[in-house]
N, C-alpha and C positions, 0 to 999 in steps of 0.2 A: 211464648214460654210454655212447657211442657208439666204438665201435672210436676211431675218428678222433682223441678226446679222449689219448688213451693214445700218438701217437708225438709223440716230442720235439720242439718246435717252438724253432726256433734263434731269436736273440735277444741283443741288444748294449747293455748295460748299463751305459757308461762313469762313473763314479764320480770324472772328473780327469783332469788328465794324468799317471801316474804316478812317473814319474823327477821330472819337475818337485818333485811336492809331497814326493817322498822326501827331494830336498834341502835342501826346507824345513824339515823336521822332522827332519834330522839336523843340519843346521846351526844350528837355532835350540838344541840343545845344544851343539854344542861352538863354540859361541862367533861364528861364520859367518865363521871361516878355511876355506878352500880351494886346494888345490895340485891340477888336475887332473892326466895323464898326458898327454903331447905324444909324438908319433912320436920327434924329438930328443932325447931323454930319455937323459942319462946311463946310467941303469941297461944293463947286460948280459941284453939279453933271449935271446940264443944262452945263457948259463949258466945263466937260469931256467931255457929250455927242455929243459934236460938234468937237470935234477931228476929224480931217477926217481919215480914214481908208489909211495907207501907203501900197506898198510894197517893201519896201526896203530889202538887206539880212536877218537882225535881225531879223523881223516881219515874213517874210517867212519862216526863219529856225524855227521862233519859232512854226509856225501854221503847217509845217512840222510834226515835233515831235507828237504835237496836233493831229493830223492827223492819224500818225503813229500807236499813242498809244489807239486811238479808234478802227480803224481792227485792229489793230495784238495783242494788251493782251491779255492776259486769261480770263480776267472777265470784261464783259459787264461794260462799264462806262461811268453814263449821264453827261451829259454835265456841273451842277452845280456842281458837284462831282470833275470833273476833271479841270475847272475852279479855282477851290478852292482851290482845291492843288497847282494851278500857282500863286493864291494871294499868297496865305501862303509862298511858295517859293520865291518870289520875296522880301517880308517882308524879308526875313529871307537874301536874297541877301543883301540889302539897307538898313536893318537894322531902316524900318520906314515902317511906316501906309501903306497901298496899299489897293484900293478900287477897284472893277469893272462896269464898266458901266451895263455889262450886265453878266448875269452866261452861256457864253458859248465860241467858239473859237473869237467870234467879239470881246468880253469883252475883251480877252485874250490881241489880238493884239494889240488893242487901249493900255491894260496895257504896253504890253512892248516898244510900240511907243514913248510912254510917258518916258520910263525910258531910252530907248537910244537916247533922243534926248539928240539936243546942246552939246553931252557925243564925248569925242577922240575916235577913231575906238576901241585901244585897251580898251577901258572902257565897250564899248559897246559887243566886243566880251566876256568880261572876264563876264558881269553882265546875257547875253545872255545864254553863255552856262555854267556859275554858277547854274540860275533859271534850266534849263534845266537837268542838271546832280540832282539836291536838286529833281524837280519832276518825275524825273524816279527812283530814290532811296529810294522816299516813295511810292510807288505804292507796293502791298503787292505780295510776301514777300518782307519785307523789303531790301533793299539793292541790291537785286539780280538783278534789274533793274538798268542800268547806261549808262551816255554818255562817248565813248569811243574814243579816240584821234589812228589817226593811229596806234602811235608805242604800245599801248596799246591791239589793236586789233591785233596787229604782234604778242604781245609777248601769249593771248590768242589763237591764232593758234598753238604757238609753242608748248605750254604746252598741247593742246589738241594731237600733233604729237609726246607728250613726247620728245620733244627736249628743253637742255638745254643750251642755249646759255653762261650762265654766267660761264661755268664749263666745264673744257678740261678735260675730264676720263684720257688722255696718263697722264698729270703731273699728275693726284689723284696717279696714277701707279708707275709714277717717269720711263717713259721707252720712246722709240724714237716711230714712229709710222709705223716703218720696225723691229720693234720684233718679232718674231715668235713664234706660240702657247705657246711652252717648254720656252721659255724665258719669257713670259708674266706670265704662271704657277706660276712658279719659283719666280719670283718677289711678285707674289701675295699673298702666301706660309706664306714667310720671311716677308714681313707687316703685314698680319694678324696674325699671331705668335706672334710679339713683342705686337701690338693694345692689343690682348686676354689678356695680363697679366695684364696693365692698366683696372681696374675698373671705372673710372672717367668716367662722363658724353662726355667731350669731345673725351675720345677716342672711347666709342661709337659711335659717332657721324660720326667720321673718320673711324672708320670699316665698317658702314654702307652705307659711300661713298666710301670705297676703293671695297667692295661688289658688287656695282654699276657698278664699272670700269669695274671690273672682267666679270661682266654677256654681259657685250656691247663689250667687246674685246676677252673673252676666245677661240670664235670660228671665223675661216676664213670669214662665211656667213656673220654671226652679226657685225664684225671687218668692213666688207664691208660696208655693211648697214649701218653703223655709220659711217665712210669715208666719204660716199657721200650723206647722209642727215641729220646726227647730230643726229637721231631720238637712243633711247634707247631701246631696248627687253621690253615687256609688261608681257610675257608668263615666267615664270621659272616653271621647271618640274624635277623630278627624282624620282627613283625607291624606296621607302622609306624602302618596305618588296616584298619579291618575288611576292607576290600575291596584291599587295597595288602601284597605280600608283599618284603619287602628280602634281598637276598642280596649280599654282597662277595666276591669272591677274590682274593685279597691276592697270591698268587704258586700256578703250574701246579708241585705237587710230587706224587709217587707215587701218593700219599694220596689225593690234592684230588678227583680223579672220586667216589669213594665218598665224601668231605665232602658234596661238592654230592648227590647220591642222600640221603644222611640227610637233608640238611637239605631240600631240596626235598620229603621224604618226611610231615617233620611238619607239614603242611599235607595232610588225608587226602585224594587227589585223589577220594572220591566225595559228600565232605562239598556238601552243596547251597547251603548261604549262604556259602562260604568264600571267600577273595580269588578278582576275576581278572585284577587288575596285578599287575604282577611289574617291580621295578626292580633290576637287575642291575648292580652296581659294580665296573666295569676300572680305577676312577681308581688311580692307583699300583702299580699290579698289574707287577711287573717280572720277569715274562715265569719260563722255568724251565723243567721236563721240557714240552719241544715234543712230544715223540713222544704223549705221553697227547692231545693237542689233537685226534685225530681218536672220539675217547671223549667230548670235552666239545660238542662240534659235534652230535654225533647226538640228544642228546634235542632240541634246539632248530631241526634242520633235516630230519630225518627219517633212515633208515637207507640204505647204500650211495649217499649226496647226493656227488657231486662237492662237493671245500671249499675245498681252497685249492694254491698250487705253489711248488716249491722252483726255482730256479736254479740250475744249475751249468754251469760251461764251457760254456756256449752253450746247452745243453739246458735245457727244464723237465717235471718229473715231479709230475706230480696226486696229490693223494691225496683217498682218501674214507673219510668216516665208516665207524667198527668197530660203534657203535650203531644203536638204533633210539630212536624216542620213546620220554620217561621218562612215563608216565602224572600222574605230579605236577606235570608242568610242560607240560602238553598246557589243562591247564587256564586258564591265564592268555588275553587275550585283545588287553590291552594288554601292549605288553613297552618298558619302555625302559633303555637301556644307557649305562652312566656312563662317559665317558674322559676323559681328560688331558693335560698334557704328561709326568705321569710313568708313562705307561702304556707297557708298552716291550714287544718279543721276541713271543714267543708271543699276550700280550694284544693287539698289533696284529694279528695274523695272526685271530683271532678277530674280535673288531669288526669287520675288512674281512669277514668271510665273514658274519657275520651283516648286516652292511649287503647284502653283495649279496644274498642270499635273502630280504632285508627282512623277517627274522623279529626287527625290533625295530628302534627311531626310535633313533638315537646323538646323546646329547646331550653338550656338556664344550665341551673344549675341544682341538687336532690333538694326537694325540700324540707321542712321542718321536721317531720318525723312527729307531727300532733296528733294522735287519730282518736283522738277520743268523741265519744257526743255528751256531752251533759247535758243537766233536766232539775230545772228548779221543783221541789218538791216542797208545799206547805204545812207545816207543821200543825198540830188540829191542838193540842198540849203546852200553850204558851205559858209561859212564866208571870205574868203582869200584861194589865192592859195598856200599858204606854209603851212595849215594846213589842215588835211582832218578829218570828226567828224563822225562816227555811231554811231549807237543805237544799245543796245545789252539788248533786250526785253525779259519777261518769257512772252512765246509765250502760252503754253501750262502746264497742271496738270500732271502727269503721276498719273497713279491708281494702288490700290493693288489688289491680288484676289482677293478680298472681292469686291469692287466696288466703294473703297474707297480713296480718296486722299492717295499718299506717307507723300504731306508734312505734318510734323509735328506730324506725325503716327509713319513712320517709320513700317520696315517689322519684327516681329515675327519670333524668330528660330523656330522649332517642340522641338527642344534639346535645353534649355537654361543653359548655363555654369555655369551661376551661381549659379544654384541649387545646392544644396549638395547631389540629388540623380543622379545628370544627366549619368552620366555613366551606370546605373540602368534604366534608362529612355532610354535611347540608345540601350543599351543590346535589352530590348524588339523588336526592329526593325530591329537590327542585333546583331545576339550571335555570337559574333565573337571579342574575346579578344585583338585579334594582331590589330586590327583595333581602338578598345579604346585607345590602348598604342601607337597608333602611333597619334593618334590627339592629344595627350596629347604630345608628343613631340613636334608635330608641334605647339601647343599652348604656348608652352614655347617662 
């Protein structure tokens, strides 16, 4: 990569108008009353303005967030912009008229001063970090921005580590957690057998978590690793046709780089008759630890490869591969790459970079159109010590090849499924039959 690649190249990214669609979606809650503020306005705006400037908790956490949300968003926001969202919000708290002294963080403070005073603690925490979570949740995109309560942020780690706390795999099994392989098989066998003959929704449902159990317990390693961190396999893999090797990755967790290295591994890459397709599955893959994506890009595009770029406030920042070729996967010679419409986050950001290095034909269908990266941020200004609050911010845009926002885009197969020629359209890239009839299973 060339000096050049590496300074920020500015860039305008509109996603809407923003005030506009705030008031849509603040008013599509409370019912789409509105009283704006007119210059004529009864209110005593000399008496606001003589408010003295507090800092009590309320006031701080709130000028906190304010604070926050100025560095670390994605998109540059002045000060009337993001003032306005806190009136709105606070309206939409109290359910009455709210005015500003001034359109900026002073305005701010004197508002929420005003609203927790003479107010009981929990009135004031509840109205505080109500406003709070209402203005990080219309910051665009919509929603993706929120304030997060501890256990909220525990259970967002979890699900990022693919661990399910609400769900013991041994009972999904119905077995003790001293079974061994052939006994775990065996059980697995006999409930899936009976599940397959129920057609009902419900017993899909239950095949698909008895599926689950099976992939986290079948083997010694995996059985461990769920033992001692609750975490579940990312990676499923097997030999679909001699010459045809299948890998999925269900979601980017901690883990998942060393899943993919095993599994890519038991495939000996000096074995001489052994596969050299290789079909890669993003379908549903809903995106997760971003930061690993420049570890899973390098066996597949080579080491220090420029991959892909973040957005922020006008700026974009490159990142490259931490790896090198994985020798397991050097071998393949056809690759092709599964997506969807539920392939989301990190899983677009990938597809786009392997589409642009064309190290693999992207077949499915567009997917989600998620491209954001968010970043849990800890709040130093907490309210009470029994409760702990962050901010869990879209920090940055990810991009397409093109040099395009994901969100709302969404990544292009080269092979669209839906097409009525797509297998015809495939053929031309690879004439290789056994490889058609096997995507076609697997799309089943």
């Amino acid at each position: 990569m060339t000096e050049s690649h590496l300074q920020p190249k500015k860039g305008n990214f509109p996603l809407g108008k923003f005030i506009f669609f705030l008031f849509i979606a603040l008013a599509g809650t409370a019912g789409g009353y509105w009283q704006f503020y007119q210059p004529n306005s009864s209110v005593n705006q000399q008496a606001l303005l003589a408010i003295p400037e507090t800092k009590d908790p309320y006031t701080a956490f709130a000028e906190e967030i304010y604070d926050g949300i100025k560095e670390n968003y994605w998109e540059k926001i002045e000060d009337d912009k993001l003032s306005e969202i806190f009136r709105l919000a606070a309206e939409k708290q109290t359910g009455t008229s709210q005015i500003l002294v001034s359109k900026d963080k002073a305005g701010v403070t004197t508002l929420i001063g005003q609203l927790t005073k003479d107010q009981t603690t929990e009135k004031k925490k509840e109205r505080v970090t109500g406003i709070a979570d209402l203005v990080l949740s219309n910051l665009q995109p919509f929603g993706r921005s929120r304030l997060y309560t501890s256990k909220q942020e525990k259970k967002l780690r979890e699900t990022v580590e693919n661990i399910d706390s609400t769900t013991d795999l041994y009972a999904t099994l119905g077995i003790e957690k001293d079974a061994t392989p052939e006994q775990i098989k065996e059980t697995y066998q006999k409930k899936s057998a009976e599940l397959k003959k129920d057609t009902s929704p419900e017993a899909a449902k239950k095949l698909a978590l008895l599926d689950r159990a099976f992939e986290a317990l079948a083997t010694p390693e995996k059985k461990e690793n769920y033992d001692k961190t609750g975490a579940e396999p990312t990676v499923t893999y097997k030999l679909v046709h001699p010459d045809i090797f299948y890998m999925r990755l269900t979601k980017f967790s901690p883990q998942s780089f060393d899943e993919l290295r095993k599994a890519a591994n038991t495939i000996d890459p000096k074995q001489k008759n052994g596969p050299t397709t290789l079909i890669f599955d993003l379908r549903a893959n809903i995106g997760g630890a971003i930061d690993i994506l420049q570890y899973f890009l390098g066996p597949f595009i080579g080491p220090d490869r420029y991959a892909y770029d973040f957005f922020h406030q006008g700026d974009t920042t490159p990142y490259k591969t931490k790896v090198g070729w994985l020798e397991s996967l050097v071998r393949y010679k056809k690759v092709v790459i599964l997506i969807d419409e539920k392939s989301q986050s990190s899983a677009e950001v990938m597809a786009a970079t392997l589409k642009k290095y064309n190290a693999g034909i992207l077949v499915g269908t567009k997917t989600k159109g998620w491209g954001t990266v968010e970043q849990i941020f800890p709040i130093k200004q907490q309210l009470n010590p029994d409760e702990s609050y962050s901010v869990m911010l879209v920090h940055s845009l990810t991009l397409r090849d093109d040099g395009q926002p994901i969100e709302g885009r969404g990544i292009e197969p080269t092979v669209n499924i839906n097409d009525k020629d797509w297998t015809k359209q495939l053929t031309s890239y690879f004439n290789y039959p056994e490889l058609i009839q096997a995507i076609k299973e697997v799309l089943k």
